[in-house]
Structure formats: C-alpha cells, structure tokens
N, C-alpha and C positions, 0 to 999 in steps of 0.2 A: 398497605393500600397505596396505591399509584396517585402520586397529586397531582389536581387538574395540572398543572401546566406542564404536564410531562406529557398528557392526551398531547397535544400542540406541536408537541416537541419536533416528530419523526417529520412532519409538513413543515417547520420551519427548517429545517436541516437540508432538505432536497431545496425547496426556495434557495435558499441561501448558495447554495452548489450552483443550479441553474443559471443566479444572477451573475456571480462567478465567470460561471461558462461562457456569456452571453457577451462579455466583456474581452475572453482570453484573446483577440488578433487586437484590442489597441493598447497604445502606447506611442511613445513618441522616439524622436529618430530612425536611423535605419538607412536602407538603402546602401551599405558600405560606407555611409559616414559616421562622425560626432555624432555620440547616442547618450542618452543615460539615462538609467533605471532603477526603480524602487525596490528594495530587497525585501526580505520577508521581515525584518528590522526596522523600513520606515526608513533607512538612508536611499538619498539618491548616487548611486554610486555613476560618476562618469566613465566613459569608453573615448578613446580616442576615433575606434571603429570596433565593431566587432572584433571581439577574442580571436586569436590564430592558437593560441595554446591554453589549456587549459587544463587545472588540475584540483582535482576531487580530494581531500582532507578530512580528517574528523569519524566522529563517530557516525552510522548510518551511510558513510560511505558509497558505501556498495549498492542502498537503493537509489541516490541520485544517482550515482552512474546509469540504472536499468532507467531513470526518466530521463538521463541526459542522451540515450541511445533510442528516442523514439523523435529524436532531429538528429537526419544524416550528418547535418554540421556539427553536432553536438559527438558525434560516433569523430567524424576526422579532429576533429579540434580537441581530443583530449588527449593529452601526451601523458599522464601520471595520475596514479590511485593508491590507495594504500589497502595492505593485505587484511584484509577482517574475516572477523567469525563464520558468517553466512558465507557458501563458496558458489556465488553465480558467475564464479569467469567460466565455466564450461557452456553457458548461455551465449554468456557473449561473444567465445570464440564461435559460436553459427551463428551469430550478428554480421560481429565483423571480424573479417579475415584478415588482418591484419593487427589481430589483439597481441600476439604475443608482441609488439612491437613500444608497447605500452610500457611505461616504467614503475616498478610497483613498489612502492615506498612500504617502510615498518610503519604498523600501527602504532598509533597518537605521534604520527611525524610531524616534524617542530619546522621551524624555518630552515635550518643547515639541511635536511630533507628534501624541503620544496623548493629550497633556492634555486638550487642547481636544474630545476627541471626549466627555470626559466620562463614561468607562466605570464600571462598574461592578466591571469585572472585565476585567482583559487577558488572555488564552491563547496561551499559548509553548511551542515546545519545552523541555523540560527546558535540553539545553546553550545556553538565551539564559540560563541564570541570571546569569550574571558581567553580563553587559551590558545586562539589563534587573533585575533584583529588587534592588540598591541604590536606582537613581533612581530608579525609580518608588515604592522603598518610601517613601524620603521625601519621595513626594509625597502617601501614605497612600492609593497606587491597587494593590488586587490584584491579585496576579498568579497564575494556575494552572498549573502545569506538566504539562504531556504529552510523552510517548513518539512512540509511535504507530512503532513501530520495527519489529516483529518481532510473530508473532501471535499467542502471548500479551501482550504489554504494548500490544498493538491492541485486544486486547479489554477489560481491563482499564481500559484510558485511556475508551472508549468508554462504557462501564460507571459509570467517574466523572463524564463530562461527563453521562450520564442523570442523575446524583444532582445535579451541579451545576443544571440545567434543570428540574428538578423534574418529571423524566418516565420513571417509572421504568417504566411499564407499557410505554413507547416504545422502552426500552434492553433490555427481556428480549425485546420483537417481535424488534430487530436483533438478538440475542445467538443467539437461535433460530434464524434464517434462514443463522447461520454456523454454526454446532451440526452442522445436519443437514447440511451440506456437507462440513465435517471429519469427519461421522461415518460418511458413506459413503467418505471417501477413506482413513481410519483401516481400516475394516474390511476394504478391498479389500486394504490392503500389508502388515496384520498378516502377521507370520510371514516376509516374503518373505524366502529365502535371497542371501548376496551374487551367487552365479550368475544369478539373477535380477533383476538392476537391475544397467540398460546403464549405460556410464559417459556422463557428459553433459558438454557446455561451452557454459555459458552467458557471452555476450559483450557487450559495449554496444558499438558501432559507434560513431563522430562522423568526421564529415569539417568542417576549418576550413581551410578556403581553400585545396582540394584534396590537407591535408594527412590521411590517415585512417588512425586508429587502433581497437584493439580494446583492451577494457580488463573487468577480471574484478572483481566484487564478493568486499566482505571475507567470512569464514566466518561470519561469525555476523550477516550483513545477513540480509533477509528473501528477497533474490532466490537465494541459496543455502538456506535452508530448505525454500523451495519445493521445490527440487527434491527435495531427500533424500524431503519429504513425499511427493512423488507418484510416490515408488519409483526414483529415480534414484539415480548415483553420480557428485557433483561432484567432475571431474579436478581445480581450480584452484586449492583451501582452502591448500595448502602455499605456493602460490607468492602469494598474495594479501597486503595488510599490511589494517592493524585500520582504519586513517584514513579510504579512501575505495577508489574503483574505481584497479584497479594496471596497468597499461599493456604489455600482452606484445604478441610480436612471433609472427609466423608459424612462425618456427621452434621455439616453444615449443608452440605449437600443433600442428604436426604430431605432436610429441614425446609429448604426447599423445593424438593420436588417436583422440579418443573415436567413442563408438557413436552419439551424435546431441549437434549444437549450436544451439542457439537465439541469435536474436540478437535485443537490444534496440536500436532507435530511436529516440529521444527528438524526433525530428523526423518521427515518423509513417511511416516509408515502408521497414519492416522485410523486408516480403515483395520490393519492389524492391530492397533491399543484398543478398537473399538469392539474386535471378535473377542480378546481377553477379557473386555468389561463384561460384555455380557454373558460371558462363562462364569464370571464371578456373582457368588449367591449374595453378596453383599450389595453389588447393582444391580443384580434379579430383582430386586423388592421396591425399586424405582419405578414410578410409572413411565417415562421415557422410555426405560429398558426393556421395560415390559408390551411397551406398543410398538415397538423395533424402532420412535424417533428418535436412535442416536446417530449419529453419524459423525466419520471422519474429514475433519474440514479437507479439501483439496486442495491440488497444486501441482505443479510441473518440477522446475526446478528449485524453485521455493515455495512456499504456501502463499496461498492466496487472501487469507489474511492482515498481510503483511501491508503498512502504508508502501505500497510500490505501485507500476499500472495497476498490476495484473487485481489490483484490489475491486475494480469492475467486473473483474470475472467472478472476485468473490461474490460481492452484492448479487451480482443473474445468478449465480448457484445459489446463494443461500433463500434468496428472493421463491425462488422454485419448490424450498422442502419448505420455508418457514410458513408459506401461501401458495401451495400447490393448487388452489382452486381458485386465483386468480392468476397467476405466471403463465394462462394457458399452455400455445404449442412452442414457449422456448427451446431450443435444440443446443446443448450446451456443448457437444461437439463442435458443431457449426461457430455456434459463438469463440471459442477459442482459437478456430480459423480464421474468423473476421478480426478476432484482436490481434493476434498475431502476422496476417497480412497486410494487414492496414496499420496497425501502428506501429512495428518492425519488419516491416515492408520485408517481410518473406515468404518467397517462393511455396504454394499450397503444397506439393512434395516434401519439402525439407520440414515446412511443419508436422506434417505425419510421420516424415521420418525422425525427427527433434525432438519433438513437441509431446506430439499425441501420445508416443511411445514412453513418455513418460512420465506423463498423469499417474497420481495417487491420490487417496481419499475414498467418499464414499459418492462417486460418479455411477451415470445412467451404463 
C-alpha cells in the first residue's frame, strides 16, 4: 500500500522544479567581469571572467556536454571531452560544425590528460570529486561541479553553468521553456486521487550476448520521478537499492502486475523489445500486455529517459500515455520541434532531417 506521504510526493517534486526555475537567470557577477559561483558541492568557485576554455571530465560526461550545448558560449568555449559509453557526438556534430575540432580525451582522464588542453575551468559531475578536485587542484585548474540528477538539481545546475557563461539572459530563455512544460503537467495531476494513477513499471532492457535482463531504477533517480510526475504509481521503489539500476526477474514482475510498463533501451530499439515481449506467452498473462499499455520508451539519439534535456521530452511523452485523458491535444512532433529549435537553436529543416528521422520508441 502507498504511504500518505508518497500521495504528496508527485506535487511536491514539480513545486520544487518550478521554484528552481523561477530562480534560474540570478546570480551574481557577470557582464565579462570577476564572477563567482556556487557548484552543485556548495563551493563558491571564483572566475577571473567567464571561461574562454573549458573541458568536460568524468563520468556522465557526455550528458553535460548535451546541457553545455544548449548555451552557444558553452558550444565555443569547450575545447575538450572525454570518449564514453553513450555516443551523442553524431548530435553534436548537427550542433556544432565545428565539433570535430574538439579534443577528445581517454575515459577517466587524469590531469596529464587535461593539463595540456589548458582549461580554464574543467566540469564534472559532483561524485568525480574524490578523483578529480585534489589533482587537478594542485595543479591550480578549476574544477565546477554539477548534478544534473534529477529535476530540480537539473535546473539548478543549468541555472549556474548560465552564471558560469556569462549568459544569463540564455538560462532564463531555457529555464522558461521548462517552466511551461512543468506547469501544464503540474496543473493537469494537481489533486489526482490515488484511484486515479495506474500503477506502472518502468524497465531498462540490455541483452549481452544473448543474455537479457530487466532492471528497475533507484527511487529517487529521475526515471522514477517521472513517472510519479505524470500521474503514475511506480510498482518498484521498494524492491530497487539507492546505487544503481537492480536487476529483477519475471517473476517479480508478474508479482506486480502493473496497469502499464515502459521499457527503456539504451541501444535504441525499444518499440522492437516491446513487439518480442508481447509475442512472448510469458508476458501475454500480464495485464499491461494484455491491454496493449506497454510501450517502448523514446528517443532520438539517445533515450529520453536519460538525466539530459531531452528528459522534458520524456516527461510530455510519458505524461500523454500515463494520463492520456488529461495531456489533452499535446502534439509530441511539434514538441520536439519546439525543444530542439529553441533550445539548440536549429533550423526546423535540419530537425526533420536530424531529428525527426530518427526517433524510436513507441511514438504517435
């Protein structure tokens, strides 16, 4: 049974974002001068002026660079990344044309790595602090730390790389364009009673060398917030540990039974795991699978899912199946055009030709 204070929860989650939001253009300095800013650590880290170079480190790498590429200063000012798992440089080369010019460091690069690039300022996840903010401090190169976790400390973190950039008129545009997203999905599940939010189970899929497994994020990741947010009730919070995605078995699942499951992909091909499950007589006997609410979570060049932007696209889409009879006439084409015009300022063309063309999942 759901305890009262998880009723609460989905309304204090949006608040919390909103307030957030409401916040993201202040700060203090700026203008090309003496600045300094609060990291997602709680240091104030000084600037002499905004960064001219800047270089991305650590693990998650690759989704601050996709938030660092939604400020033009933040696209020229980064000279160096390091190569990781997830491969959105084919993104960012229709970002910016000038990516190969980038310097791409080995994963978990040390200081002899980043020295030579010469930064200004390196940007990490918070938890590199152990393994990057000694060396590099004495080598007297800063380091800024970000979240980028969850949707409040997404905004937040976003909010300070505007102050870090010196672009703060750029971070209240973005701050905006979540604002009104949150704020129709806020208004729509205000009040909903628990009889009213199906329960859900959300999955990550992986197949390694024919061995496949399902596995459920922690309760307080962002792929469970989601849901709560767009009116759902996530079966898996009890059975889930805090570390990482926790690995259940079919028979767990049946156990629960939810009312609709999504599944994530990390190798793109969601709505295809999702026509295999339901060929399969083992997930026939699901009631999800039996009322066609399963679906393939979506995504472009990576899932939507993902603590990245594009994690607003997730919420409007999941927002639409999880309360299809409150998301009224959302148009999630549309929406992916406004995200990707507005927040990587590109050309409505190149999106269709980019973008649109390749979406996956279980889309309109």
């Amino acid at each position: 049974m759901l305890r009262p204070d998880r009723l609460r929860r989905p309304t204090l989650l949006l608040a919390a974002v909103l307030l957030v939001l409401s916040a993201a253009a202040c700060g203090d300095g700026g203008e090309g001068g003496a600045l300094s800013v609060i990291d997602a650590l709680g240091r104030t880290v000084p600037f002499d002026g905004p960064p001219e170079r800047i270089v991305v480190a650590g693990r998650g790498g690759l989704l601050i660079v996709d938030a660092l590429y939604l400020f033009p200063e933040g696209r020229d000012r980064l000279v160096a990344l390091e190569e990781r798992g997830q491969d959105i440089q084919p993104f960012l080369a229709v970002v910016d044309p000038g990516w190969e010019e980038k310097i791409m460091l080995e994963a978990n690069a040390g200081p002899e790595q980043i020295a030579p690039a010469d930064p200004d300022v390196v940007i990490a996840k918070s938890a590199m602090e152990e393994a990057l903010g000694a060396p590099l401090g004495a080598l007297g190169i800063p380091i800024f730390y970000v979240d980028l976790e969850t949707p409040a400390t997404y905004e937040r973190d976003l909010a300070a790389l505007g102050r870090v950039l010196d672009a703060a008129d750029r971070a209240e545009a973005v701050a905006a364009f979540y604002r009104e997203r949150l704020d129709r999905v806020a208004g729509a599940t205000a009040g909903l009673s628990q009889d009213a939010r199906p329960t859900v189970l959300l999955v990550e899929y992986s197949n390694e060398e024919g061995a496949v497994a399902f596995s459920v994020p922690p309760a307080g990741w962002l792929q469970t917030t989601m849901v709560e947010m767009a009116g759902g009730d996530p079966v898996w919070t009890e059975a889930s540990e805090s570390g990482g995605w926790t690995v259940v078995g079919l028979e767990q699942i049946a156990a629960w039974d939810p009312d609709q499951i999504y599944v994530v992909d990390y190798n793109r091909d969601s709505a295809g795991v999702v026509e295999g499950l339901k060929a399969d007589s083992r997930w026939q006997a699901l009631a999800a699978v039996r009322s066609g609410d399963i679906y393939g979570f979506p995504g472009d060049f990576v899932s939507w899912d993902q603590p990245d932007p594009r994690w607003i696209l997730g919420l409007t889409w999941l927002f639409t199946k999880v309360q299809p009879g409150l998301a009224g006439d959302i148009d999630l084409n549309g929406e992916v055009h406004a995200f990707f015009e507005q927040m990587y300022l590109l050309d409505p063309a190149v999106v269709e030709a980019e973008v649109i063309s390749r979406l996956f999942g279980s889309l309109p």
